[in-house]
C-alpha angles and dihedrals in degrees: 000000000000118000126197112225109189114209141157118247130202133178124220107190117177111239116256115223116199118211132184142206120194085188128107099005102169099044091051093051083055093059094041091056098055081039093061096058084052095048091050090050090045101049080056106058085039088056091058096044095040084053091053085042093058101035088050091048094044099048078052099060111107115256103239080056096066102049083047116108124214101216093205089060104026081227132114114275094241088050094091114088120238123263113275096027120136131222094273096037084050092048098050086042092054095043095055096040090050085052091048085050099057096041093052091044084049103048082039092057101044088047087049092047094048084049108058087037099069093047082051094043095147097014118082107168082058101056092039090058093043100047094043082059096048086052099054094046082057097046090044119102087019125113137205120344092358086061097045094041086053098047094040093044086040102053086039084059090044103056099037092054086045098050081053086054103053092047086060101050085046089059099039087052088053093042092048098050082049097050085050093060098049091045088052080042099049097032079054089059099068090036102061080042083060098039098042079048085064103044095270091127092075123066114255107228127279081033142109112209125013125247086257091051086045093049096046090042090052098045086046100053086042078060095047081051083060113048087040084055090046091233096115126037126276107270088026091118097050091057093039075063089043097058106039087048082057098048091047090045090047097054084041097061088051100051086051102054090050085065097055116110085204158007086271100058086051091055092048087053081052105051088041093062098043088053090044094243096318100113118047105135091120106054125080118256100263095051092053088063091044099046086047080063098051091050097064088076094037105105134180083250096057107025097098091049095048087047092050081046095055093036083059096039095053086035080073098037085052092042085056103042088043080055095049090050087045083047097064089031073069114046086047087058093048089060092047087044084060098045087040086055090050103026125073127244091262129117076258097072095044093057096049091044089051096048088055087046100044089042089054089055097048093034096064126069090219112117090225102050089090093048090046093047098054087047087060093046101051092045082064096055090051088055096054085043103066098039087062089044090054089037086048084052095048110034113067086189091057102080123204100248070058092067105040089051084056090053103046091047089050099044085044088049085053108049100036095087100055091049094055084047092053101043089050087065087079130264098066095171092050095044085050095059095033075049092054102039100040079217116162082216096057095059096056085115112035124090127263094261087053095048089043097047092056090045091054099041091059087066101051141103088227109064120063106188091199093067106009103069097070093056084047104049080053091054085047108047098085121089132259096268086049087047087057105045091063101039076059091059081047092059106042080050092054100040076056100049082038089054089035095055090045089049097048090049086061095042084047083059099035094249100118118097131211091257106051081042091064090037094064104036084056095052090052083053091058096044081060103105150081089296092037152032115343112227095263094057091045096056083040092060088043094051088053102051091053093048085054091055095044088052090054083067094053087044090043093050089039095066093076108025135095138219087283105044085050093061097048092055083052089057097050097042098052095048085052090235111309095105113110138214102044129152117255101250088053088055098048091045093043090044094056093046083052087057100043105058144350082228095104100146084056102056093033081061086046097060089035081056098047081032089061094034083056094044091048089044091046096049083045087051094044100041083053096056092047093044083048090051090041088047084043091052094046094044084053098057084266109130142122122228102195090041101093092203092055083057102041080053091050093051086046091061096044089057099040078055094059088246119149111189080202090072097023097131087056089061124106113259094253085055092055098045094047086046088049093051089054092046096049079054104055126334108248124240095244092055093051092054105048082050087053089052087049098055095044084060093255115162097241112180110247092013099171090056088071087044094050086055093041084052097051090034091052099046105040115157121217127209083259093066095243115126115224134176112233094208093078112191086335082106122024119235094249099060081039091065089040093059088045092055089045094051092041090045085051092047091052105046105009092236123152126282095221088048088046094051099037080045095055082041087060099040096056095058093038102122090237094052091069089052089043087051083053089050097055102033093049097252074303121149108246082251103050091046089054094047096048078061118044092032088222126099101199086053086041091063097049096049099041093091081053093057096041095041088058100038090059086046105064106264129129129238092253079057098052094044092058096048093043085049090053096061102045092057090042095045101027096034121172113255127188101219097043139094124189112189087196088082091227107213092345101307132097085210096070134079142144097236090053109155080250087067095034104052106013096177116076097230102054075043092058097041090054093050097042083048088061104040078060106058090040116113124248118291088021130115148143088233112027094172131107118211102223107190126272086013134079120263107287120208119247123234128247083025118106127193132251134220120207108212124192126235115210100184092087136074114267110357131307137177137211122203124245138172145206113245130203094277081056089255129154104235135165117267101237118168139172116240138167122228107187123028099260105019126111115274110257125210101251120186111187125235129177140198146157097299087068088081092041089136102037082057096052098053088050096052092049088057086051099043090050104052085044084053090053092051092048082047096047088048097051082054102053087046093053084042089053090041096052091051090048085053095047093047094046107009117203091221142027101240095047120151135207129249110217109216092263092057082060089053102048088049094055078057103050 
């Protein structure tokens, strides 16, 4: 803006002296004559000169000059001409500074004007305020013409940026009343679902449109308001409709299916709404006059979505009422499961299994029970079934009317007592020949279990009607005093088997007493008679119960035995007895089951049974301690590379910890650094595959994520300076060399991964690139180059893929020494405390189980090393040397130094102890050394492994697993944070109620 800068001025001007001469008048006319025509040429040329003088001076002067006002003059500060200019110089100066002027009051004030409206952007009484005053700061201070150009430039930008303005605000105010109208329109959507959820499709009586209906014919008209108004589309209003009528008729057909009884009625609801109402039949009154309501917002637009609504919606209703049917299936089998563990494999037990199971049906008021029951049952049947088929396969004596026989008695054993539970419901005749024909029209007078039974038997395993009716039509030729009867023998057996089964659960668990134990085996004596138990299913039941108790022994003993103890009650048991040389406890155990029963197989089965359950228990104890170590030891910086089951637990823990490698850059910081201390450890598994599918040209999502670790996992560098890959021989150094080109390629030119690696696949098999690979080796195999190299054939064996791989690639040889170079001194790195004998690359000093691979961090390093120097003898070290100040470490006398070798014939690494002698020898560090005071002094060569920093590891990997456990912590808790804010903003229920934060946290400790 302008700015007003107040100063003084003064003008120094020299002082001119005239001087005449009277002499020589005419000679001097006649010069001034031929001077004149000079003088004329020359103005001219001066003119010239003096206009380019003042346009070049004037483009020169410095803008803010020239919107500064000089408050003595009103004009701008540049206006003034320098000093010397002449009337035309002047002239040209003035003319170019008034333009500049113009053009710098002019950018000032539309840059002014963008500025402060966008400030304004909906408020133009504002801006209008706030620029005029702008204005008038400019103008002020300003005269004549500068004024004027500034006040009328000015009020041409201000209007024209107002009026803008005022559009704007015009068309915000429209889009805002539209976007009113969809969001009423949109919010009403999932109200008239809600409400139609809830019946408020259909018009309470005394009115004339239901809330759904008032809802969808006020949000509609709202629409019509719109598109006459031209704020909303044309047709806006008609899916406005559209949309509201789905939603009703969505939440409808929910509140209709929760009033179904069955699948049925589901399917009727089904088939109205597909025929549009035509066909009804199906449904119960009072649902006819429900599903014609919902109708009227049914629409060929919207007829397929509300069908695939209500398919999903009874899936569910027919999911719960098949689990309630599977429920009691269950429950029925439980009880089974109990008889099958006490009763002998005999058609007893199925009879007596069958009338529980058919009591149980008839004996509940659920619709299902009868269903369930039969489903038992036949379960049952299939199970008998296939032992004499097996039996019939195995056995050349057991012939196959044998079998059938077996089969028919076993499938009449089973159905008899349904069909005495059914006849004793009443109308037995007409049950009988409904029975027999299977005929809708018989059953017009029999009950709904009875319908239901004869339904349900057709549709069994069990009842052959073929054969079956005839043994039914004699069951059920007594008469209904005779059918009760003995339903009411069916009932005292079973209120026997029923106090039996409870009794031998307690004795299972050594909670029956000797008294309950007689009480019950008299009350079975006095159930033996016409009305009651025959003899057989009295000493059955007596049997049982004994067998029970006998099992509460094992279960007793087993308690507090392990694998072996249980075997040796096998063993005893078994023998009856006569096996020696068993512990006391054994004895005493196997004594009281003796005792007990005569039922040995089947004891012996039930401590086969416990003996297998602990073994497994023990080997799963055993295998979670060694998983925890194993974890312990990773955690620690323990791991092994090349060992696949160190991965796989690595990958194990990753995953335990929530952490995906395929978003790893998207991890907090604490995440990262706790996944990177795993993976230095031991790769893990997941990590090594996803590198593999690289390399084979598979496409792999995010793939550059799994290069950006290989790169930082293959390089690490340790405290000593040397650079190691903690993947070890997981991944050869081939396929090494090929991830690092890839990474680096992508790097360079943001290709693919998938296009790099398919790219480097091609270009090895490409015919020039085997006589590019000649060329570069020397006509050399990939082997003997490599050799030639590294001096040492083993490592030339290793490498030689590494050499051909990037012959064929392209590379020189300047390119594959170096590499070559690189890994040598990565993989076979020199170590000061180390000796190979191997002689790695030509030096004793290299190995590739140097302490710097082993144990990469320095402290794992320095605790090693601390471990051994420890178990060493006296006058033994790795370092025997002092530093004395000012002078190099000096060794110490008497104190030899010790050598550590690896041994590479175990697994992982470990290392034996050797020393230099006198003659400067490398010789084993063998010692005497007694154990025990007073024993013989044994030879003792220490060797030393991982193990040594056990504890060191352990704490480490506290440290680690704790800091994992917070971030799992601190995860759990953002996702019930997040949770609680989803269910505040869109509760499940209407009563829902809010969890506070500590709430959250109360709930992460419990």
């Amino acid at each position: 803006m302008a700015v007003i800068r107040q100063r003084t001025q003064q003008f120094t001007q020299p002082i001119g002296v005239v001087r005449t001469n009277a002499g020589s008048q005419d000679i001097g006319n006649a010069i001034s004559n031929v001077a004149s025509a000079f003088q004329e040429i020359a103005f001219k040329e001066a003119a010239i000169a003096a206009e380019k003088k003042g346009i070049e001076i004037a483009e020169a002067i410095e803008e803010k000059k020239l919107r500064t006002i000089n408050p003595e003059t009103g004009k701008p500060e540049a206006f003034k001409a320098p000093k010397g200019f002449g009337r035309i110089a002047s002239a040209a100066y003035q003319s170019v500074i008034d333009k500049r002027y113009e053009d710098s009051i002019g950018t000032e004030l539309r840059v002014k004007a963008q500025e402060i409206a966008l400030k304004y952007e909906y408020d133009p009484e504002s801006y209008d305020e706030v620029m005029s005053n702008y204005i008038g700061q400019m103008a002020d201070g300003a005269e004549g013409k500068y004024r004027t150009f500034v006040e009328t430039t000015g009020a041409k930008f201000l209007a024209l940026t107002k009026l803008n303005i005022q559009e704007r605000v015009a068309s915000r105010s429209r889009q805002n009343a539209a976007n009113s109208i969809l969001t009423g329109i949109s919010a009403s959507q999932d109200d008239v679902y809600s409400i139609a959820r809830a019946g408020g499709f259909i018009a309470r009586e005394g009115e004339d449109i239901s809330e759904a209906a008032a809802i969808h014919d006020r949000e509609f008209a709202n629409a019509q308001n719109g598109v006459s108004s031209s704020l909303l589309k044309i047709g806006a209003d008609q899916t406005a409709s559209q949309q509201l009528k789905q939603s009703i008729a969505l939440g409808a057909v929910e509140y209709l299916l929760s009033g179904t009884a069955n699948k049925s009625e589901r399917n009727a609801i089904d088939l109205a709404i597909r025929t549009r109402g035509n066909q009804m039949s199906g449904l119960p009154k009072g649902l006819q006059e429900e599903v014609k309501s919902l109708l009227t917002y049914v629409e060929p637009a919207n007829i397929e979505a509300v069908l695939r609504h209500s398919s999903v919606v009874s899936s569910d209703y027919n999911a719960v009422e098949q689990d309630q049917i599977q429920q009691a299936s269950n429950l029925a089998k439980l009880k089974a499961r109990e008889l099958e563990l006490t009763l002998p494999d005999t058609l007893e037990t199925l009879f007596t299994t069958s009338s529980i199971n058919a009591s149980d049906a008839f004996a509940s008021d659920e619709d299902y029970s009868i269903q369930a029951g039969l489903n038992l049952t036949n379960d049952l049947y299939t199970n008998v079934q296939s032992k004499l088929d097996q039996r019939f396969l195995s056995d050349e004596t057991y012939s196959r009317s044998e079998r059938e026989s077996d089969l028919k008695d076993a499938r009449q054993n089973l159905i008899r007592p349904y069909l005495i539970q059914a006849a004793a419901e009443g109308n037995v005749e007409e049950f009988r020949i409904a029975l027999v024909s299977n005929n809708p029209e018989d059953m017009s007078k029999l009950s709904l279990k009875q319908r239901t039974f004869i339904s349900e038997i057709y549709n069994t395993d069990f009842f052959n009607p073929n054969e079956d009716t005839g043994f039914a039509r004699e069951v059920l030729s007594a008469n209904i005093n005779q059918i009760r009867q003995q339903r009411d023998r069916e009932a005292l057996r079973f209120e026997i088997a029923q106090s039996v089964t409870e009794a031998a659960t307690a004795a299972e668990s050594g909670a029956l007493s000797d008294k309950e134990f007689n009480s019950l085996n008299a009350k079975i004596e006095d159930s033996i008679g016409p009305n009651g138990l025959t003899a057989d299913q009295g000493i059955s039941e007596s049997n049982r119960l004994s067998k029970s108790r006998a099992f509460g022994e094992v279960t007793t003993f087993a308690a507090r035995a392990n694998s072996n103890s249980l075997n040796n009650l096998i063993l005893y048991v078994d023998s009856r007895g006569k096996i020696e040389g068993m512990s006391p406890n054994v004895v005493a155990a196997g004594n009281r089951i003796l005792e007990t029963t005569d039922d040995v197989d089947a004891v012996v089965s039930k401590i086969k049974g416990i003996k297998s359950a602990v073994s497994a228990n023990e080997t799963q104890m055993k295998e979670a301690i060694e998983l925890r170590n194993n974890s312990i030891r990773i955690l620690g910086g323990g791991g092994n590379a090349n060992d696949k089951a160190d991965r796989d637990i690595s990958q194990d823990m990753l995953d335990n910890a929530g952490i995906d490698l395929e978003r790893f850059d998207q991890l907090p910081d604490t995440q990262r650094a706790a996944a990177l201390s795993i993976m230095r450890s031991a790769p893990p598994q997941g990590l090594i595959d996803k590198l593999d599918q690289i390399l084979s040209g598979q496409v792999v999502p995010n793939a550059a994520q799994f290069l950006d670790i290989h790169a930082v996992l293959s390089n690490d560098p340790t405290n000593t300076g040397v650079f190691i890959s903690r993947f070890g021989d997981s991944i050869s150094p081939a396929d090494a060399q090929r991830l690092n080109d890839i990474h680096q390629i992508r790097l360079n030119t943001g290709e693919s991964v998938n296009e790099i690696a398919t790219t480097l696949i091609q270009r090895q098999t490409d015919p020039k690139a085997k006589i590019n690979m000649d060329v570069v080796l020397q006509k050399m195999t990939p082997t003997a180059y490599t050799l030639n190299l590294v001096k040492d054939p083993i490592i030339a064996e290793e490498l030689a893929p590494v050499t051909e791989y990037m012959a064929l690639t392209g590379k020189g040889a300047s390119q594959i020494n170096s590499v070559l170079n690189q890994i040598v001194d990565s993989k076979y790195a020199k170590s000061k405390y180390i000796a190979d004998p191997r002689f790695p690359a030509g030096s004793i000093e290299r190995s590739r189980y140097s302490l710097e691979a082993v144990f990469p961090e320095e402290d794992d390093r320095t605790a090693f090393i601390a471990a051994v120097e420890s178990q060493l003898p006296f006058g033994y070290s790795l370092d025997p040397t002092v530093t004395v100040k000012g002078t190099t470490d000096i060794e110490i006398e008497d104190v030899k130094r010790v050598y550590l070798v690896p041994d590479e014939s175990t697994a992982g690494v470990n290392y034996f102890s050797y020393f230099v002698d006198e003659n400067k020898v490398l010789q084993p560090l063998i010692f005497e050394q007694v154990s025990r005071k007073g024993e013989k002094p044994e030879l003792m060569w220490p060797a030393f492994d991982r193990s040594d920093i056990a504890d060191h590891t352990a704490k480490k990997a506290s440290v680690r697993d704790s800091a994992l456990r917070e971030q799992e912590t601190e995860q759990k808790r953002k996702f019930l944070v997040r949770e609680e804010l989803e269910n505040r903003l869109n509760p499940l229920f209407s009563d829902y109620v809010p969890k506070t934060y500590e709430d959250i946290n109360r709930a992460l400790e419990e």
